[in-house]
C-alpha positions as CSV (number, residue, x, y, z in Angstrom):
1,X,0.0,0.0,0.0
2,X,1.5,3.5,-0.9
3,X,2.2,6.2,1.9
4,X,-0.3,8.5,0.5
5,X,-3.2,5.8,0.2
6,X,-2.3,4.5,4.1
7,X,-2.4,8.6,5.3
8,X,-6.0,8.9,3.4
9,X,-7.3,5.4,4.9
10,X,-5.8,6.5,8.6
11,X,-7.0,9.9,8.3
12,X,-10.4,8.7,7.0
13,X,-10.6,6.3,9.7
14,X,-9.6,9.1,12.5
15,X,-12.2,11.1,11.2
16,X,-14.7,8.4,11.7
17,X,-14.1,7.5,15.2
18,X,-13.6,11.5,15.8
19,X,-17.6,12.2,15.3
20,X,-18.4,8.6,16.9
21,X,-16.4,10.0,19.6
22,X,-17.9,13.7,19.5
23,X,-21.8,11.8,19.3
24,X,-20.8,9.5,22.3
25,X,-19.7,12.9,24.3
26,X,-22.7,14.6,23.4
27,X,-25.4,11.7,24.1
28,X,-23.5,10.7,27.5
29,X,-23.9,14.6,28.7
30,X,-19.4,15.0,28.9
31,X,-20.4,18.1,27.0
32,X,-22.3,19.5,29.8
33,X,-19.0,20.1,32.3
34,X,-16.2,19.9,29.7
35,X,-15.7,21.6,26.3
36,X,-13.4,21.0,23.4
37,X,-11.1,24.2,23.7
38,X,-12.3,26.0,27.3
39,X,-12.7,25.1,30.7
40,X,-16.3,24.8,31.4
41,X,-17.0,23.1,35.2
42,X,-13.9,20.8,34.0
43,X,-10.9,21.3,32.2
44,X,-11.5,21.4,28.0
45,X,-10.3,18.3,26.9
46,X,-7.5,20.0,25.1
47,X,-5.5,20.6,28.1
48,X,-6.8,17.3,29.7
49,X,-4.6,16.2,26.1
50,X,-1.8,18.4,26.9
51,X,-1.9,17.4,30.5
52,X,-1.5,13.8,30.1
53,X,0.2,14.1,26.5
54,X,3.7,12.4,28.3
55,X,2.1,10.2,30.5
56,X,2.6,6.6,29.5
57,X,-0.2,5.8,31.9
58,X,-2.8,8.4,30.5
59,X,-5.0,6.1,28.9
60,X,-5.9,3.6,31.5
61,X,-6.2,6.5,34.0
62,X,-8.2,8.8,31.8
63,X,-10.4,5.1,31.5
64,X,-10.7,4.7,34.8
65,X,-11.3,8.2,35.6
66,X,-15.1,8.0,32.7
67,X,-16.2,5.1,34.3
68,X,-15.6,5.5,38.1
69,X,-15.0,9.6,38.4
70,X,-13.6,11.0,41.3
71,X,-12.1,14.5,42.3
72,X,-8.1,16.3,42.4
73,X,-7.0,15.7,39.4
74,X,-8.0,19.2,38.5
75,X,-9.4,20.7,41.8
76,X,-12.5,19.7,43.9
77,X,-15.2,20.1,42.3
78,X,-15.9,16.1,41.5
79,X,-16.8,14.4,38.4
80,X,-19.1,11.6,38.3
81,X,-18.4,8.4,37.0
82,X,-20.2,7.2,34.0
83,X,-20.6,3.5,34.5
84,X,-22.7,3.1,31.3
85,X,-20.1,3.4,29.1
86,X,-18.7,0.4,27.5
87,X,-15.1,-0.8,27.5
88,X,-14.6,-0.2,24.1
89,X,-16.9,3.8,24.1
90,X,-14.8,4.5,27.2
91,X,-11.2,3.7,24.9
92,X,-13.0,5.8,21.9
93,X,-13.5,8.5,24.2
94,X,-10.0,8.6,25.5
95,X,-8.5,8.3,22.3
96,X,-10.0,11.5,20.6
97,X,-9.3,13.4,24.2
98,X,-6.0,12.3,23.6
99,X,-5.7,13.3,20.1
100,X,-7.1,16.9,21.4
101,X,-10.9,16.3,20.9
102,X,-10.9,17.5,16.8
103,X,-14.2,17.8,15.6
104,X,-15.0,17.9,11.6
105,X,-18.0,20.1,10.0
């Protein structure tokens, strides 16, 4: 496969799980305490990105930190923990936080 056809089918692919990801946000109300680019009640989930960009454990945390919640990671104000959320919603959603939240028109 050439680069340029393996960049279009990644990109394409990203682009996919970045509005499953955006729709899963939306319809499990993250949206209402945390925003793409600005600290709403949370931090935006571009500096939850840049927060955890270097940590090799930021996935699994960030994980465990949807499903359960839990407080002082980013002050006191508590999130809750959305228990709903399958295994595999919970990775999609920490993915796309970790690739900065990019939403396409």
């Amino acid at each position: 496969m050439s680069t340029a056809l393996l960049s279009f089918c990644t990109l394409t692919y990203a682009s996919g799980d970045d509005a499953n990801a955006y729709a899963l946000a939306k319809q499990n109300a993250c949206l209402g305490c945390h925003a793409i680019n600005k600290k709403v009640v949370g931090p935006s989930f571009q500096d939850v990105a840049k927060k955890y960009a270097n940590n090799p454990n930021a996935n699994s945390f960030l994980k465990n930190k949807i499903l359960k919640g839990g407080s002082g990671s980013w002050g006191v104000v508590p999130m809750p923990g959305n228990n709903k959320l399958s295994d595999a919603d919970s990775a999609l959603l920490v993915a796309w936080i970790m690739r900065g939240a990019p939403v396409k028109n």
